[in-house]
C-alpha positions in Angstrom: 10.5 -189.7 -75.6 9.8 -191.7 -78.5 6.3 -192.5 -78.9 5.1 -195.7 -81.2 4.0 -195.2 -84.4 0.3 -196.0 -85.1 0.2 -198.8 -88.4 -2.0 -198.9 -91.0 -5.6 -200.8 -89.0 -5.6 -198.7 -85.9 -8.8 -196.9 -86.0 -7.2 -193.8 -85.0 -5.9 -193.1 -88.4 -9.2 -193.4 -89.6 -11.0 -190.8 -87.5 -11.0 -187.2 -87.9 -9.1 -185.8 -85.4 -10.6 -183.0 -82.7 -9.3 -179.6 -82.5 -6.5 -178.7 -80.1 -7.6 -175.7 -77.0 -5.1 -173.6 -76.3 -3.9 -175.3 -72.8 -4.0 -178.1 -73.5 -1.6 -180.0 -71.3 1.6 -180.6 -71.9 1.4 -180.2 -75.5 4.9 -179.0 -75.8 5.9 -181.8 -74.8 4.1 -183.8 -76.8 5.4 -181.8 -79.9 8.6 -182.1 -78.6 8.1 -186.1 -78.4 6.9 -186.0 -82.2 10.0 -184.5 -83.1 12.3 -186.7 -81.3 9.9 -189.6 -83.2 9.9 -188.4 -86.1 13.6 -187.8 -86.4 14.2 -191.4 -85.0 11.8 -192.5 -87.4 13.6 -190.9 -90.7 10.3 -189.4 -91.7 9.9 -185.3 -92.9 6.0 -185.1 -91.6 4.6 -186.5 -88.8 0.5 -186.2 -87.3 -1.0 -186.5 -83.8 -3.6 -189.8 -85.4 0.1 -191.7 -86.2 0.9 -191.3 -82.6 -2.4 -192.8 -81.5 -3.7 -188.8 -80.6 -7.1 -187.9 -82.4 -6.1 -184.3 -82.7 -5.6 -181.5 -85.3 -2.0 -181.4 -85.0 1.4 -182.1 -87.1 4.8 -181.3 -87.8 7.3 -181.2 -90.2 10.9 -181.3 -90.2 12.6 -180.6 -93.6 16.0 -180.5 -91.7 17.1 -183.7 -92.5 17.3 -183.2 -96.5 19.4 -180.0 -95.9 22.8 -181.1 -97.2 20.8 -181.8 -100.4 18.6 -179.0 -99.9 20.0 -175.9 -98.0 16.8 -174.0 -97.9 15.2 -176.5 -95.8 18.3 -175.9 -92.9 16.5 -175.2 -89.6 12.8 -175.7 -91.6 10.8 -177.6 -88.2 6.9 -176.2 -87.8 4.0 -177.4 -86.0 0.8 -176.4 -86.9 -1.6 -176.5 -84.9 -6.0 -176.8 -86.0 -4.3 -176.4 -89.6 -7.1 -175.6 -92.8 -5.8 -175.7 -96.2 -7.9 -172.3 -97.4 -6.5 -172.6 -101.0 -5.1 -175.0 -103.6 -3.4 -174.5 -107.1 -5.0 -175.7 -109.9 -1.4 -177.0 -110.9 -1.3 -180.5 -109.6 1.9 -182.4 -109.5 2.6 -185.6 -109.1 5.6 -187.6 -106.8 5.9 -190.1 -105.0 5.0 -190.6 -101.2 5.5 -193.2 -98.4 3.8 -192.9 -94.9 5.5 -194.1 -91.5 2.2 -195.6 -90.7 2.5 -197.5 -93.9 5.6 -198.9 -94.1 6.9 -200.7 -97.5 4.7 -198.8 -99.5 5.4 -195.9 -101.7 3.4 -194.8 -104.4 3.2 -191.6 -106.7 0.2 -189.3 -105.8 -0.9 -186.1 -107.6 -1.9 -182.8 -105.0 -1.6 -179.4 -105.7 1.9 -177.8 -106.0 1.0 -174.7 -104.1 -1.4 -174.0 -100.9 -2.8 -171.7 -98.6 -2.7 -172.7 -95.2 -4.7 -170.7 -92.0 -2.9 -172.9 -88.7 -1.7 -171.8 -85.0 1.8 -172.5 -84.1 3.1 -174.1 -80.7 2.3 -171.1 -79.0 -1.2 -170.5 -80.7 0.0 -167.7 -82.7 -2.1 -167.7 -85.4 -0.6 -168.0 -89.1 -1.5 -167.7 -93.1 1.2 -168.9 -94.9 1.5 -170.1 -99.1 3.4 -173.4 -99.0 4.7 -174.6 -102.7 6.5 -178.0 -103.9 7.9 -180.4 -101.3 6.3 -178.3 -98.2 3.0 -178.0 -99.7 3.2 -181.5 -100.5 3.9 -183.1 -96.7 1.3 -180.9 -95.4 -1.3 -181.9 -97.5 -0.5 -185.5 -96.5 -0.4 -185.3 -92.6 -3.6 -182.9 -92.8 -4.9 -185.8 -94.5 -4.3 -187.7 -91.5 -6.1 -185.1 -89.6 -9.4 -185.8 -91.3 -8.9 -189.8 -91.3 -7.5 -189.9 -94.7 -4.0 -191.7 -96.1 -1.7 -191.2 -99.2 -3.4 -194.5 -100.4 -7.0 -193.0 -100.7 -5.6 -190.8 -103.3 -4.5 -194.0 -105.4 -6.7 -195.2 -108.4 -8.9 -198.4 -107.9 -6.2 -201.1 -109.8 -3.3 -199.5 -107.5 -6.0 -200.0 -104.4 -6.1 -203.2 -105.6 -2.6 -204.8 -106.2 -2.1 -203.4 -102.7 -4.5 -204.8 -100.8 -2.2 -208.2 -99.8 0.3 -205.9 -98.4 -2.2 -203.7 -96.4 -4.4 -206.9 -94.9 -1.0 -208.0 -93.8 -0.1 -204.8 -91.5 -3.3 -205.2 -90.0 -2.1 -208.6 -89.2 0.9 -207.0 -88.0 2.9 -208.5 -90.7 5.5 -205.7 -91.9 8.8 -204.5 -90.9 9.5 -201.3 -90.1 13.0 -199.8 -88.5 11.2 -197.7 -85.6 9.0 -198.7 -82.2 5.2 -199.4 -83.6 1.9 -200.0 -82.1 0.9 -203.3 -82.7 -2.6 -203.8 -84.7 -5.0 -205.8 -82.2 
């Protein structure tokens, strides 16, 4: 099922999310739903807040840029309670969009690599190093987990020259090629 997508005002993005138990119903199926939403979506990352959930959960699906990138064939995890445990002191910088912020894309400097401590689907616990792309889209949806967004990370003039744009999601004035939540 394809579940809306949360926009940029909703107050769920802005929360810090609570952690998932282990049975907790029918969260396969909700994982399932964010993977069918995200695909539908064109998005590569994709967190419980955007879907209007306030808990520690994402995915990522790097599927979708395989033809360009055949080391991301078959690359769909969830994690699950994630903690980034350790960063590089290497910081790149690239630029990011956000499906809760559509229109906007702007270039954001994180750490190349990171250590990450997260349970999978099935609450299998992992600790996995993440460089480049990956380490990038987790780093922004556990942002979302912790009521943060790509545009936090943006100097005060960027902020700024964005702000018209941003007051008008909340006014529900954006386009967007997938089903959204409308602002109240």
């Amino acid at each position: 099922m394809i579940l809306p997508m949360y926009i940029f005002g909703q107050p769920v993005l802005r929360k810090v999310a609570e952690e998932v138990e282990e049975g907790t119903p029918k969260l396969k199926e909700l994982i399932q739903n964010m993977f069918e939403t995200l695909r539908k979506s064109e998005g590569v990352g994709l967190a419980a807040p955007q879907v209007g959930l306030s808990m520690r959960l994402f995915i990522v699906d790097l599927d979708c840029l395989s033809e360009d990138h055949p080391e991301y064939k078959g690359y769909l995890k969830t994690f699950i309670n994630p903690e980034i445990v350790e960063e590089s002191e290497e910081e790149v910088s690239y630029e990011e969009g956000c499906l809760s912020v559509p229109g906007i894309h702007e270039n954001v400097k994180r750490p190349k690599r990171v250590l990450v401590n997260y349970l999978d689907e099935d609450f299998k616990e992992h600790e996995e190093w993440f460089d480049d792309f990956p380490a990038r889209v987790i780093q922004h949806e556990n942002d979302h987990l912790d009521g943060k967004m790509f545009i936090d990370h943006l100097g005060p003039l960027r902020k700024q020259m964005l702000k018209s744009k941003l007051v008008a999601m909340t006014k529900n004035k954006f386009s967007a090629s997938y089903k959204c939540k409308p602002n109240k």
